[in-house]
SETORPA-340287 format. One record per residue: residue in three letters; x, y, z of N, C-alpha, C in turn. Coordinates in pm, whole numbers, plus 50000, padded with zeros to 5 digits. Layout:
SETORPA-340287
ALAXYZXYZXYZ ...
This chain:
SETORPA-340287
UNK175161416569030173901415469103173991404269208 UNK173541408969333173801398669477172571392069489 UNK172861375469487171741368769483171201368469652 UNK169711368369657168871371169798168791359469837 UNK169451358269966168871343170017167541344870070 UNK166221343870026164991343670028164991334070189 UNK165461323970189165701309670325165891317870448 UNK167301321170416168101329670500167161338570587 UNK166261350870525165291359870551164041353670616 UNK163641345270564162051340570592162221332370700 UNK163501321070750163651318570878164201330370967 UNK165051335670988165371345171032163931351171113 UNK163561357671003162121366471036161091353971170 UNK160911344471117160001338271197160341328571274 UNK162001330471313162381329871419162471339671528 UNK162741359171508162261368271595161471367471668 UNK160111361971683159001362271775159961353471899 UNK160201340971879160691335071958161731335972031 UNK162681342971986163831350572034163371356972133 UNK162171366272120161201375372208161001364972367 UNK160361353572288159661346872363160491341272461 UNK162001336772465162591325172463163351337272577 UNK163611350972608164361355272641164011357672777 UNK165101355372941164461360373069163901343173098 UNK163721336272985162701323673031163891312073095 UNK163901301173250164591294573252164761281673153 UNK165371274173094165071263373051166341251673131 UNK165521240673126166711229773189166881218773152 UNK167921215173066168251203872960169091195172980 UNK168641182673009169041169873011169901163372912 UNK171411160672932172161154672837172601143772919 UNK172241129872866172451117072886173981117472835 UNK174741107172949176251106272861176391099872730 UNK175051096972644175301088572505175331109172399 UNK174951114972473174941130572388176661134772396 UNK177281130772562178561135872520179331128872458 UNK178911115072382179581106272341179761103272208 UNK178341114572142177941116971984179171125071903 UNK179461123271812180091129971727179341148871737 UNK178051148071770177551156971727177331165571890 UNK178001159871928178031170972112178781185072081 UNK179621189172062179981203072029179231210071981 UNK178321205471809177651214171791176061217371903 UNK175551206971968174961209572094175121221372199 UNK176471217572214177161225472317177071238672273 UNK177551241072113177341256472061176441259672092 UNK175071254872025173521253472025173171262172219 UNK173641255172309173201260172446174191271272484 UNK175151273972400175731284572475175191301172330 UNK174591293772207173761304272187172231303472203 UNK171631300272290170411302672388171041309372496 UNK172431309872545172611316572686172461327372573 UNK173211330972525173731344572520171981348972420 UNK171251348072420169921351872329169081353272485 UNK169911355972613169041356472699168261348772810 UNK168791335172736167851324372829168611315772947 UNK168021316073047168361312373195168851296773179 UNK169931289173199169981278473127170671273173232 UNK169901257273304170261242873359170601233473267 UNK172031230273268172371221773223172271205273318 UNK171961195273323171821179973367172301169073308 UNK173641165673335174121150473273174111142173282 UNK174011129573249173911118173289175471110973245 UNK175911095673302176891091473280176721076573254 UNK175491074473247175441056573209176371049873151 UNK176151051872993177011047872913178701051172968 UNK178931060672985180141058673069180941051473199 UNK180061054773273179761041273403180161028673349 UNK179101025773258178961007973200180231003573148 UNK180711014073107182031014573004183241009173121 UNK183321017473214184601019573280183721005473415 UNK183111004573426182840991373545183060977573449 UNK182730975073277183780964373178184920967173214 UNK185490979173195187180975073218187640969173306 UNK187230970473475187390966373570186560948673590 UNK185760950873485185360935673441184500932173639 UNK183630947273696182940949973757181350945573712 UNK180810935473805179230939373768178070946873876 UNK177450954873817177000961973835175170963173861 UNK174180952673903172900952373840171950960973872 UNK171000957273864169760969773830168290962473902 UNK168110971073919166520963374003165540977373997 UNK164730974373919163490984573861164330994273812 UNK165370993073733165721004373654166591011873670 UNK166961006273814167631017373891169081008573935 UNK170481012573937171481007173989171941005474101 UNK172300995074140172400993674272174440998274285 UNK174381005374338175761012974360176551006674460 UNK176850999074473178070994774602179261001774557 UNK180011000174667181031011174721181891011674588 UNK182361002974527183091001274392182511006274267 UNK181271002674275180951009274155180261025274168 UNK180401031774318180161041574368181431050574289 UNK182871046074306184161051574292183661055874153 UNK183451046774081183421040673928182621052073904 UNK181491052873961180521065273884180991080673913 UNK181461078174027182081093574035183251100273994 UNK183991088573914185061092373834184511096273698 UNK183831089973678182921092473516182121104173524 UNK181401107473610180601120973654181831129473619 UNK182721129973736183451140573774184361143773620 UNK185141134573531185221132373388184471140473300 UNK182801136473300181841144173239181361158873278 UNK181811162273352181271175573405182581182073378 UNK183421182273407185181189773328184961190373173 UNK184561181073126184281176572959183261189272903 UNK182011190372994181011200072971182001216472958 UNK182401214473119182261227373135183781233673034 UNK184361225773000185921228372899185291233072771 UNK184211224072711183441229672579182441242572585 UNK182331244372710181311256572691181911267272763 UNK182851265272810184341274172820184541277172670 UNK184771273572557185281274272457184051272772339 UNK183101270272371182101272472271181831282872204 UNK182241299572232181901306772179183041313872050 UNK184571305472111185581310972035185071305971824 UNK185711314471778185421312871598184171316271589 UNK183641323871642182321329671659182331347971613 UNK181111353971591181031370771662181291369671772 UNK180681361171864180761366572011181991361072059 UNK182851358471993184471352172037184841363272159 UNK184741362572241185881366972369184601368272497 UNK183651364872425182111366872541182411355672668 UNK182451363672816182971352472903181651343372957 UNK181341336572975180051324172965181301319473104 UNK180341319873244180851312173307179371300473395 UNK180601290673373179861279173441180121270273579 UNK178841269473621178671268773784177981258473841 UNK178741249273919178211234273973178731239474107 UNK177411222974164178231229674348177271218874372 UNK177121221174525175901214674601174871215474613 UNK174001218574500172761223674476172151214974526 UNK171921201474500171011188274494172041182574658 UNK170791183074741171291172874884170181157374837 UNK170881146474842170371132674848170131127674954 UNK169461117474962169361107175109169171093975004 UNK169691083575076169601069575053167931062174972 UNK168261056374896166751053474890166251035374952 UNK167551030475006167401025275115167191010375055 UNK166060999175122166220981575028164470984174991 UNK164590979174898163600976974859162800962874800 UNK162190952474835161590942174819163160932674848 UNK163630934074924164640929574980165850931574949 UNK166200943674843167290946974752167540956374821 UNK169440959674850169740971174961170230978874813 UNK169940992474796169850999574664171911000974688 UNK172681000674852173531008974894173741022574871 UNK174421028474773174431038674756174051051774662 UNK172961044874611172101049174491170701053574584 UNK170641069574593169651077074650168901081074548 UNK168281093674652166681099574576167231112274583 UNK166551126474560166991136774625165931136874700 UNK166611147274835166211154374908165611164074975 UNK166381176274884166601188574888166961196274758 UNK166571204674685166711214374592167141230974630 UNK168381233474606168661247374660168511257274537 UNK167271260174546166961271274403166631283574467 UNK167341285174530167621298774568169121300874526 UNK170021293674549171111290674525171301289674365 UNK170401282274296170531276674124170111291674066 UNK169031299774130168601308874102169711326074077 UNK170401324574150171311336574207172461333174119 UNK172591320474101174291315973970173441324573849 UNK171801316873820171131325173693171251337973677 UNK170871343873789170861359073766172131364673739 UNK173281355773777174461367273749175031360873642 UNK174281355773536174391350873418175351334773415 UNK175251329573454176121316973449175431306873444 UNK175701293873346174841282073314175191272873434 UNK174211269473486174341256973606174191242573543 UNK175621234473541175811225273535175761212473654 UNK174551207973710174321196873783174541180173682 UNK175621175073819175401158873750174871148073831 UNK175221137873793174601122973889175021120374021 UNK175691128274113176181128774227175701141074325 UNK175251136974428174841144974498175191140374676 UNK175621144874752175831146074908174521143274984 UNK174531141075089173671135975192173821144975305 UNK173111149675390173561160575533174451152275585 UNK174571139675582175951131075672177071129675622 UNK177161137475492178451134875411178741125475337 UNK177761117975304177791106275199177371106975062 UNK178071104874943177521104874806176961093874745 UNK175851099174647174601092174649174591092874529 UNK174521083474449174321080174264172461083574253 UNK172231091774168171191099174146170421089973987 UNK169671090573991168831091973812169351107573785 UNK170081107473668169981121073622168681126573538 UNK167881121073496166651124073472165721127473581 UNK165521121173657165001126573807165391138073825 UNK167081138173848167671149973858166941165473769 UNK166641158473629166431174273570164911174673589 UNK164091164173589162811169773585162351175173749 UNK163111169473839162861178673981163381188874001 UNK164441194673920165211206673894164181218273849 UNK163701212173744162711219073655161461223073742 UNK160631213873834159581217273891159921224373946 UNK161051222074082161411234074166161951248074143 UNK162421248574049162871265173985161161269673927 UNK160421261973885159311263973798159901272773677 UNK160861260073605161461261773478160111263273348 UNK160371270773254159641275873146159511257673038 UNK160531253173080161051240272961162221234973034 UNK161621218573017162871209872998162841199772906 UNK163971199872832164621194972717165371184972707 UNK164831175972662165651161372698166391153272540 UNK167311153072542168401145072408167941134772412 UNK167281125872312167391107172299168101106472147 UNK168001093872141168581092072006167461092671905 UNK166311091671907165411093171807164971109771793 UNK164191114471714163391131471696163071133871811 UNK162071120371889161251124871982160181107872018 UNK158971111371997158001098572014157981098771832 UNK158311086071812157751083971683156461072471603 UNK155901077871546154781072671509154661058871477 UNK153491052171407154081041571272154001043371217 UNK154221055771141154901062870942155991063170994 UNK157021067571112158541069671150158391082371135 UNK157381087471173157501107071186157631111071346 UNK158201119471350157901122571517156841129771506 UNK156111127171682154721129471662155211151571741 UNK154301149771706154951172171720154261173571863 UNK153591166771862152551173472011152091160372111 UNK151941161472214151551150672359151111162672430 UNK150021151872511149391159272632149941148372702 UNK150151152772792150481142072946149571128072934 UNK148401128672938147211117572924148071107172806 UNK148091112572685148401104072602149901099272596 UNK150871106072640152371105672681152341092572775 UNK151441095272863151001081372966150991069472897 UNK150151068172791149771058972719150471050872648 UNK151441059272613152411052672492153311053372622 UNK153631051272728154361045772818154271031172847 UNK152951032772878152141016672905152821007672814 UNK152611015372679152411003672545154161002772554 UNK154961010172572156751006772594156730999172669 UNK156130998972785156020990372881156030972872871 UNK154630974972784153780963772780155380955272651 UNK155770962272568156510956472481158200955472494 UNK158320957672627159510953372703160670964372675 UNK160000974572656161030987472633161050996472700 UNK161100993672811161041003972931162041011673001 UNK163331006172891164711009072970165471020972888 UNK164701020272764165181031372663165281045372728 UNK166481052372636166431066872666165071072072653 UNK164541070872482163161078072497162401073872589 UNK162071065072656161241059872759161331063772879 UNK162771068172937163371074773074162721090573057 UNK163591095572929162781112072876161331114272927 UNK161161103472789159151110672781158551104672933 UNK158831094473025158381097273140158941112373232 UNK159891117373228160371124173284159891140673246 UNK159391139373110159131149573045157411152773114 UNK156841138673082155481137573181155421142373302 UNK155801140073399155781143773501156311154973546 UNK157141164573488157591176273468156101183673427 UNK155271182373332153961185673275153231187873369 UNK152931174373405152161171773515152231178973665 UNK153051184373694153771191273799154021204673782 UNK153671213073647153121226173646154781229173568 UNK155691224273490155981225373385155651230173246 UNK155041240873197154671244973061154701235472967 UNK156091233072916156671224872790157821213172831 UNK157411201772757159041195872801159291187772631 UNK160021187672621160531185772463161731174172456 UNK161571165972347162361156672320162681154372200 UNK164421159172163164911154472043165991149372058 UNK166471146271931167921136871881169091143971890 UNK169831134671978171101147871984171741137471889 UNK171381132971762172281131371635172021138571529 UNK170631148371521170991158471405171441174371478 UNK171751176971381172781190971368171581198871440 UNK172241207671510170841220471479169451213771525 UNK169091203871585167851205971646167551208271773 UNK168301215071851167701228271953167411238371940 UNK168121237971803167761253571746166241251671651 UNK165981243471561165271240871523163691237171600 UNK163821231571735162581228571775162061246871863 UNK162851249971930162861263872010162271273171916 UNK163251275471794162731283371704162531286671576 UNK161541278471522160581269571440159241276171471 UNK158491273771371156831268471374156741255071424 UNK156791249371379156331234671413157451228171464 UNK158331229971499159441222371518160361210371473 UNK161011206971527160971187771497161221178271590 UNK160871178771695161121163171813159491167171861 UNK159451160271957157991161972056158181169372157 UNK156851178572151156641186372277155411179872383 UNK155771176772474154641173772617154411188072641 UNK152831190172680152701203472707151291197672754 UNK150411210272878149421209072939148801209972881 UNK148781221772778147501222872715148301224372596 UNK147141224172460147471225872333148331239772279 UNK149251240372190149631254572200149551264472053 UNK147931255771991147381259271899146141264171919 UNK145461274471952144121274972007142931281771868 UNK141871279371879140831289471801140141297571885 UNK139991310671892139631319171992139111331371903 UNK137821338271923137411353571892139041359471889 UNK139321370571822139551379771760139741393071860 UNK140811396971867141061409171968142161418771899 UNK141771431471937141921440771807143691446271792 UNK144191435571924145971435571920145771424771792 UNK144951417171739145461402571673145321414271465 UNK144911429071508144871427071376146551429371269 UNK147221429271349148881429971265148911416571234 UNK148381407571286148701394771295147811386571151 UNK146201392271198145571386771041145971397070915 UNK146631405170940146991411670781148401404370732 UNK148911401870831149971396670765149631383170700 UNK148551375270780148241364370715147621363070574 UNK146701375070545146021374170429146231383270336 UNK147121395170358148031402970246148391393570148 UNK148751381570148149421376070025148621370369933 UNK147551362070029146001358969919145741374269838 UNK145501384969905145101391769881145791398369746 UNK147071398869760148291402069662147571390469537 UNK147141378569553147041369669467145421371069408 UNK145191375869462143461379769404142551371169467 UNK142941365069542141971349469615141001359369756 UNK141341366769800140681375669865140361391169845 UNK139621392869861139131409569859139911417169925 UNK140491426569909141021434969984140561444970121 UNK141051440370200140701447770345141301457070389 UNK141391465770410142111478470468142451474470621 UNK143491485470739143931482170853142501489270933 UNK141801496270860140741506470924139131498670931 UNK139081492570796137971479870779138381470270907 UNK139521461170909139691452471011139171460371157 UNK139581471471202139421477171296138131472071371 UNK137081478371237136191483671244135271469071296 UNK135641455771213135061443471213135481434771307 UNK136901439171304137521425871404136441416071513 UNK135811421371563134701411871635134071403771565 UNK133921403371429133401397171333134441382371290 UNK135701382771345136771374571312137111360871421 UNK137351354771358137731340271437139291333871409 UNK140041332771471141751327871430141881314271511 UNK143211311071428144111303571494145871304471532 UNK145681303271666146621309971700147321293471763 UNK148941301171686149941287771789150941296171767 UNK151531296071920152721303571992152841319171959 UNK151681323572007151571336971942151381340571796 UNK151471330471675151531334071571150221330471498 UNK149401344171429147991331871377148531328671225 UNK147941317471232148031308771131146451304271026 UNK145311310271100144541306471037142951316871061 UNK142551324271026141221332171044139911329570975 UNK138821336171009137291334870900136701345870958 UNK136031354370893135281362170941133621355970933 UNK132381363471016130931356471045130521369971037 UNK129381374370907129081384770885127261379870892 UNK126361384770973125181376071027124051385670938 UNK123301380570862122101389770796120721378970926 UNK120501384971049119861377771090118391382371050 UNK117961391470936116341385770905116131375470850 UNK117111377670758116891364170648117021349870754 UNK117641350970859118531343770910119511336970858 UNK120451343670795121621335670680123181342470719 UNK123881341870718125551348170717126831341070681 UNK127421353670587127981349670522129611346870607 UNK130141335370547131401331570586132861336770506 UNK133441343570538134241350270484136011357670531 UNK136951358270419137991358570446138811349270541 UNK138141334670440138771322570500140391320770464 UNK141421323470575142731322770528143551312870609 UNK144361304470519145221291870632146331299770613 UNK147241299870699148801299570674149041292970624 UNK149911293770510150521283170382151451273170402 UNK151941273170502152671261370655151701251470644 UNK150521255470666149481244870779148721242770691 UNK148271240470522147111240870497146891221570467 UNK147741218570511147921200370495146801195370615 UNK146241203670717145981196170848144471200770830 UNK143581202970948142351206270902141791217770939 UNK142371227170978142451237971008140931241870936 UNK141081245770849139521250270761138681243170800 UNK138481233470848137661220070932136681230271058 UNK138351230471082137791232071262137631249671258 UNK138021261971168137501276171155135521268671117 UNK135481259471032134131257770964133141257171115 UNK134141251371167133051241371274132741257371356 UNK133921260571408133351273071499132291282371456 UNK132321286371313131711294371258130111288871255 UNK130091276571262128901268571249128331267471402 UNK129161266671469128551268171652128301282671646 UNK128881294571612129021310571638127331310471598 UNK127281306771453126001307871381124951303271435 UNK124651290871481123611286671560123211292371711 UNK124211296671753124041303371851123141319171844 UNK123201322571742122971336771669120931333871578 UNK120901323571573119711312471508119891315871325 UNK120751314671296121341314571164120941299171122 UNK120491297670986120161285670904120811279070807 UNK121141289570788122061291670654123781299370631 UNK124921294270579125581299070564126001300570455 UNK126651309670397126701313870256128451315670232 UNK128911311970101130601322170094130331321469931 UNK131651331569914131521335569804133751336769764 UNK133571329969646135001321469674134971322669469 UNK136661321069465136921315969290137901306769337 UNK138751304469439139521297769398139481283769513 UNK138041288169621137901272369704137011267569669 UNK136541264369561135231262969523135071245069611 UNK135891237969532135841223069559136001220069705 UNK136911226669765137021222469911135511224969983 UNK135011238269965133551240970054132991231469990 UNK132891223169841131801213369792132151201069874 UNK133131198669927133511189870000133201185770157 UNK132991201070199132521200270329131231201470348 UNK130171199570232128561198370188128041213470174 UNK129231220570112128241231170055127841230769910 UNK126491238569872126551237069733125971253069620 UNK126211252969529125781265569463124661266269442 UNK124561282669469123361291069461122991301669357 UNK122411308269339122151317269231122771327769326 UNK122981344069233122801359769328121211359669423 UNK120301359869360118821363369395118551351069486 UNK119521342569557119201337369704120011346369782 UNK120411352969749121541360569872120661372769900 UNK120981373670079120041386170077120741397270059 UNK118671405870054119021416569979120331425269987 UNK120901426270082121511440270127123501431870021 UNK123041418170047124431412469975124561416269850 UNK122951412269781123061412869639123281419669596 UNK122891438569662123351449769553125201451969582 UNK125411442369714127261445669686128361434769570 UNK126961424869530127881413769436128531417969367 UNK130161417669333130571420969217130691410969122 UNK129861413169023129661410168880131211404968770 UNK132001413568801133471415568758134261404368799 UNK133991400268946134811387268973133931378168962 UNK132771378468927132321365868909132201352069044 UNK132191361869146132691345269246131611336369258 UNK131491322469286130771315769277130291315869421 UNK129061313069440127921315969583127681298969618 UNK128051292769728127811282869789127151284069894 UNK126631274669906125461277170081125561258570113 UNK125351263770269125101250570354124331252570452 UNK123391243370473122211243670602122661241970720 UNK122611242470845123121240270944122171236571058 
């Protein structure tokens, strides 16, 4: 008898949607030279060359700091910095473009070879750098001549666009040309988040050494809006950490947002497997910057009913809900309220209105068994409680065996049958016994 990997199946499965999602979409990912420097860069490298082949349009962006810094010690070269930024004279110009040019052979040799010991072993993955990015000087600033450390210019995504279509990953690094023929030491973060605006990339993805933004428990936080991404900039700021990778990222990730970017995401290129893990996941694990939330509560539309059966078949299997048919849902769905994140609902209630009495009952309250840690039932309560007042409802009623304590928690309390109206009372079943709570509103 062959034991079932139950794991195996249940990620698998609820990774498909995203596979869906993830496919045709550009994404453009930022690897700082401390990622090609990790023990854990190959499996990375695997990681992006299976997103190419799953379909997805893929900018690769390197950076070479740590390498730079490395090879301008040997030469026992100094090198300084003024707002963050390096000031490049002609020597340490050489210096960076030997390390670039180093790092970009390094890339493109592993993802040349990323797919061998694989299924897809002999799949040809070709990769494509050029003159995409034109620079200009960014010139002296408060009396500092930057020399040869520019801005960009110019973005040729018509050009980045046409390598995509004929399937090939575009590898841009920290060097870029000038119309006069001069090379110009770039921010490679600049580099990817102006990459990203101008293609109007789906996602950009940035490596630090931490998950992402982390809290004070040491959790990474899962979600940022731009506003608050801002914030915890300030406070890096204010506490003299402004030079960090995560700090270069999550500004870079911001303003990517801010600039009509969808998603921009930040994890650790020191665990295994988390590109794969944040992409395609529920919840992920580093931080996502995103415009808007990508958890919503919204009415009920009668594509969403595959979506609430799958959610509440298993209560239902367990006796905690009544059984609904695909023809009942049909019939009610307007009656239903969800929660939906990334296409997947995770959380419903139905609002069944007896408006003589003025009372209605709250019903087929279901969390996804993922999410029932957060407050999800909170915020279905709350809607149902705006739906209701809107309707001039007074009263709300449910009828439950196994939430009894949670609704006593959110100030409901028990009732007899003979407060429920009439048309409820002759459907009570007697047999389950459920207990009748009500709350005023």
């Amino acid at each position: 008898m062959k034991i079932r990997n139950t794991d195996l199946v249940k990620g698998f499965r609820q990774s498909a949607p995203y596979v869906n999602a993830h496919r045709g979409k550009t994404m453009v990912i930022m690897l700082g030279g401390e990622v090609v420097a990790d023990e854990n860069f190959s499996n990375i490298i695997n990681d992006i060359a299976l997103l190419h082949s799953l379909g997805v349009n893929i900018v690769v962006v390197h950076g070479a700091r740590p390498q730079i810094n490395h090879m301008l010690d040997q030469v026992r070269h100094i090198s300084p910095y003024h707002k963050g930024i390096r000031i490049t004279d002609q020597q340490s110009l050489n210096t960076v473009m030997q390390a670039s040019g180093q790092l970009q052979l390094t890339i493109t040799a592993q993802l040349s070879m990323s797919l061998a010991n694989t299924p897809m072993a002999g799949t040809q993955l070709n990769v494509v750098s050029g003159n995409f990015v034109t620079a200009q000087p960014l010139g002296i600033d408060e009396g500092v001549d930057y020399c040869h450390s520019g801005r960009i210019r110019r973005i040729d995504t018509q050009g980045i666009n046409r390598a995509l279509e004929q399937g090939s990953i575009v590898l841009l690094g920290p060097i870029a040309s000038s119309v006069t023929g001069e090379s110009f030491n770039l921010l490679s973060e600049e580099v990817a988040t102006q990459v990203a605006i101008k293609l109007g990339a789906d996602k950009l993805i940035c490596f630090c050494s931490e998950q992402g933004v982390i809290d004070a428990n040491g959790r990474a936080v899962a979600e940022l809006f731009p506003r608050d991404a801002e914030q915890i900039l300030e406070q890096l700021e204010q506490a003299g950490e402004d030079s960090s990778g995560t700090q270069r990222f999550l500004r870079a990730a911001t303003a990517a947002c801010r600039a009509g970017v969808p998603r921009s995401h930040l994890i650790s290129y020191k665990l295994d497997g988390a590109l794969i893990q944040e992409l395609f996941s529920i919840d992920g694990i580093g931080t996502q910057i995103s415009k808007a939330s990508t958890e919503q509560v919204r009415q009920a539309q009668i594509d969403d009913i595959g979506g609430i059966l799958d959610l509440i078949r298993p209560l239902e299997q367990q006796g905690v809900l009544v059984r609904r048919s695909r023809e009942q849902l049909e019939q009610e769905i307007h009656q239903f309220t969800i929660i939906e994140k990334d296409g997947l609902i995770i959380g419903c209630a139905a609002l069944y209105p007896y408006t003589n009495e003025k009372m209605a009952e709250m019903a087929c309250v279901a969390i996804h068994s993922e999410y029932r840690d957060g407050n999800r039932g909170v915020l279905l309560l709350k809607h149902i409680k705006l739906q209701s007042k809107a309707q001039g409802i007074k009263h709300i009623f449910v009828l439950t065996t196994r939430s009894i304590h949670w609704f006593r928690e959110q100030g409901f309390e028990e009732m007899p049958v003979e407060c429920l109206p009439s048309q409820k009372q002759n459907l009570y079943n007697f047999q389950r016994k459920s207990k009748i709570l009500s709350i005023e509103i």
